[in-house]
C-alpha positions in Angstrom: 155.3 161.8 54.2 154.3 158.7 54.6 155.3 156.8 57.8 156.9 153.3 57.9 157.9 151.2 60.9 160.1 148.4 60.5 160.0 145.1 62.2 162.7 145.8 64.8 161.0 149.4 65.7 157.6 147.5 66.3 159.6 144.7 68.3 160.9 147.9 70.3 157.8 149.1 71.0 156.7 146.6 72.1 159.2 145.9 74.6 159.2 149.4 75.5 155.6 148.6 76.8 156.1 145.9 78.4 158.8 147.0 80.4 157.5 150.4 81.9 154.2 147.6 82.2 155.8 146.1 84.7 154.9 149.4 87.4 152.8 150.5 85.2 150.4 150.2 82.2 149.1 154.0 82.4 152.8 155.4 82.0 153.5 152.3 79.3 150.8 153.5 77.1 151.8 157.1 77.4 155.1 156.7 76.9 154.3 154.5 73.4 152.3 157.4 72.5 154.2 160.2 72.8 157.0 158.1 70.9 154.6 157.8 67.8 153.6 161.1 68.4 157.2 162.7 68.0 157.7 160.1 64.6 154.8 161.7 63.3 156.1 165.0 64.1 159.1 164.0 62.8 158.0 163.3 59.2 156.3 166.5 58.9 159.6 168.1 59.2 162.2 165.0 58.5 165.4 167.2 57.7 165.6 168.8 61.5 166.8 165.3 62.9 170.2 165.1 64.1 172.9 162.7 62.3 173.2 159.4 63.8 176.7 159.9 65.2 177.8 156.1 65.6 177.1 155.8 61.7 178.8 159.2 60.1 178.9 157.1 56.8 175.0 156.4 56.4 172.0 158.5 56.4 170.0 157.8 59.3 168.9 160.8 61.8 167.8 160.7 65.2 165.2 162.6 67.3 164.6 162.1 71.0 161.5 161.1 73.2 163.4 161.0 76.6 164.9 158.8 77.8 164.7 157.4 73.8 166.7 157.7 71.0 164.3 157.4 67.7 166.8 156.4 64.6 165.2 156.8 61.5 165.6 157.3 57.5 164.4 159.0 55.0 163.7 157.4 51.3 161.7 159.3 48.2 158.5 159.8 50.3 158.7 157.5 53.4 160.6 158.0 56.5 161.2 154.6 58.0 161.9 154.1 61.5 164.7 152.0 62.1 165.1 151.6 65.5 164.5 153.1 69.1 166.9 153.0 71.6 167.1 154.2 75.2 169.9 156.8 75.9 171.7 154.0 77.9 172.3 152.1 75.8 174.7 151.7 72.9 174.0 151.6 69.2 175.3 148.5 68.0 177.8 148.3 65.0 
């Protein structure tokens, strides 16, 4: 399955870094790693994610990389990464 990222998932990974940066750029880039590393877990078994509870009505799934919330979608052959968020924080509508 091939793996897509979209614009706002790359901006979160990026701020991701940048913010465990700030203490630390060991635990930034291991933290950005093990997030890609569950997505590409994920899309060798896209089905076992967990319904995106703050959107019933659409199709996205979720998998967790503590302390993150990795929303994502499947489509034909791709799963696209929509967004990550940390558990704090809300999903906006």
């Amino acid at each position: 399955m091939k793996i897509v990222w979209s614009s706002e998932a790359r901006q979160d990974l990026r701020a991701i870094r940048k913010f465990i940066g700030r203490d630390s750029e060991f635990y930034a880039a291991r933290m950005v790693a093990r997030i890609v590393e569950r997505v590409e877990k994920t899309a060798e078994h896209p089905t076992r994610g967990h319904p995106v509870h703050e959107y019933p009505e659409m199709s996205l799934k979720e998998v967790h990389e503590s302390p993150y919330r990795i929303i994502y979608c499947i489509s034909d052959d791709r799963l696209k990464v929509v967004t990550i968020v940390h558990f704090k924080n809300r999903l906006g509508k």
